[in-house]
Structures are given as C-alpha cells and as structure tokens.
N, C-alpha and C positions, 0 to 999 in steps of 0.2 A: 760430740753430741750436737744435736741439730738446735738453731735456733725453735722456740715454740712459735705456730701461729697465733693471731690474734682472732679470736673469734668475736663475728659478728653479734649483737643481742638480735634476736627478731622481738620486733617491738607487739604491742596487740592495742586496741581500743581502750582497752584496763587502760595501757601505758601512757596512753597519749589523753585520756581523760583527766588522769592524775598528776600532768604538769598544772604550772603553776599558771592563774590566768594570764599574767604575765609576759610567759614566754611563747611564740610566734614558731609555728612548727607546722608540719603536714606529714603526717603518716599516710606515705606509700608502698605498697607492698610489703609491709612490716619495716620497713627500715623510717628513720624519723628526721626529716628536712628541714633544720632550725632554718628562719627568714630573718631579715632586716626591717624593719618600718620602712612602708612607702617617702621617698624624697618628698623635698615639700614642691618640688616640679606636679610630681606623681599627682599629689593632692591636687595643685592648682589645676591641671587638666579635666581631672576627674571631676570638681567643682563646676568648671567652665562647659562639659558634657553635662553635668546633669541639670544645669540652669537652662541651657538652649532645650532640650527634653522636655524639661519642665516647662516651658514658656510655648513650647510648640504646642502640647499638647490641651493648655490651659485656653489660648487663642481658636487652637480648632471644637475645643468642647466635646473632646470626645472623652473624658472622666470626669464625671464629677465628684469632689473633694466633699468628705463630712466630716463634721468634729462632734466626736462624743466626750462630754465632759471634759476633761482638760488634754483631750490626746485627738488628731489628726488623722484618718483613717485613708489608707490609700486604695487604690484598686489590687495589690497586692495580698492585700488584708496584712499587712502590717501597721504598727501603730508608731507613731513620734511624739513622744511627749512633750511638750513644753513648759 
C-alpha cells in the first residue's frame, strides 16, 4: 500500500483574520508564511531612516504637522497618539 500524501489546507482571509494578533504571518496565494520579529539591527536602521526623513522634510517645510487634541496628524492622514 502506498504511503498517503500530505495535503496542503489552502488557507482564505476568514483564516488568516482569525489568527491570533499575536502571531506574524502573510497570506499568499492561499498558503500562510509565519515571520520572525524584525532584529533589533532591523529596528535600529529603520529608526535611523525614518529620523533623517523626518528631519529632511521638517527643514525643507514641505509638511506641515498638526495636532488635534492629543493625537499628531501626519500628511498621511494617519494619527500617533501620545
């Protein structure tokens, strides 16, 4: 008798909504890509990019920054609370 294959699950957006916030994943093509947390290299780069960004763009005045109430409004229209 032949060994059985293993079958794949094809994963769906259901599936991948309903992990846990927790875990660090990407759904491609139905299949689901657990990740690692970025190194604290990763970070520190990423920090070190987004200060020189930040500092370039605050120098040249090409955004300006507003704060509503206790939250930071970017050109993005995202919000940072503090």
């Amino acid at each position: 008798m032949a060994p059985a294959l293993a079958q794949e699950k094809n994963y769906t957006g259901e599936d991948y909504n309903n992990l846990p916030e927790t875990v660090r994943a990407e759904l491609i093509e139905g299949r689901l890509y657990y990740m690692s947390a970025p190194s604290r290299m990763h970070q520190r780069i990423l920090g070190i990019m987004y200060n020189k960004i930040f500092n370039y763009i605050s120098v040249q005045s090409l955004v300006h920054y507003g704060r509503v109430g206790g939250e930071l409004i970017t050109p993005s229209y995202s919000t940072i609370s503090y």
